[in-house]
Structure formats: structure tokens, C-alpha cells
N, C-alpha and C positions, 0 to 999 in steps of 0.2 A: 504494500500500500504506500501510494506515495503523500507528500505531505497534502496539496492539496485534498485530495480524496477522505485522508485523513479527518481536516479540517470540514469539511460537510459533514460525516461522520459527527462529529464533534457539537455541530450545529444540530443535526437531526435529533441526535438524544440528548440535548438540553430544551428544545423544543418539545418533545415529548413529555418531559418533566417538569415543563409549564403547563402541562393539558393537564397532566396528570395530578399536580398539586398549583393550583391555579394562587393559593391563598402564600404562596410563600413569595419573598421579595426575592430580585436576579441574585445577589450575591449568596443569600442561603443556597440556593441551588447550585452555584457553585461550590461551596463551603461541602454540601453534604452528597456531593456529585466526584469528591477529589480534586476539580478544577484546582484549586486556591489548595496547601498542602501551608498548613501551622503549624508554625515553632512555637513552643510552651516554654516562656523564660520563668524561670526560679531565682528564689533568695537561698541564700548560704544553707539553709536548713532541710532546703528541697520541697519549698511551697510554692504554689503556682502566683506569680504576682505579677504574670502580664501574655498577651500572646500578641504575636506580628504573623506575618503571611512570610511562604518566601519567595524570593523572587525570580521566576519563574523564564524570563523571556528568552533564556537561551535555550529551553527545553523544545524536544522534536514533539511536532500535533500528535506522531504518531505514538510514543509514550505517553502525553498527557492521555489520551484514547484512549491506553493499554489500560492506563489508572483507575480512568472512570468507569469502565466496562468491569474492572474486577470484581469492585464492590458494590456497583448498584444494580 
């Protein structure tokens, strides 16, 4: 699969996943889709005191794909 191809892929089951839970806003969808992949920063003791996304734009369509397809 090449990247474009991918990339439809990618649009087709995010679109589906607006039919399907119409009540959720775009980023949740990505969030619970694997799109978007959190880092969970901690304090010295190993408690959760913040989270960021990571940054993502050198990754191929076709692994983010792989990602979202595993687990939803």
C-alpha cells in the first residue's frame, strides 16, 4: 500500500467513526482511534501530573493505518 492509498484508508475509517459515534468531538476520535499517541509525564514519585501528544509528522500514513486498525 502506498502512502496515498494509505491516506484514504485513513480518511475512510475516521469517517466511519463519525457515523458511528456522531456525539464525540474530531480530536476524541483521534485520541481513541490511535491517531494522536500520549506521552504521560510524571513527578519524581511516578504520579501522573501532565500529558502532551507526540509529534507525529515524520511518521508513514501507512503505520499510523497499521495503528488504528489494531485496536479499533
Amino acid at each position: 500500500m502506498n502512502r496515498q492509498e494509505a491516506n484514504k484508508k485513513i480518511i475512510e475509517e475516521l469517517s466511519k467513526a463519525i457515523e458511528k459515534y456522531p456525539d464525540l468531538r474530531f480530536h476524541q476520535l483521534l485520541y481513541n482511534m490511535d491517531v494522536q499517541k500520549p506521552v504521560i509525564e510524571k513527578n519524581k514519585i511516578g504520579e501522573m501530573v501532565g500529558m502532551h501528544f507526540e509529534d507525529l509528522h515524520h511518521e508513514e500514513s501507512v503505520k499510523t493505518l497499521e495503528r488504528m486498525l489494531k485496536d479499533y
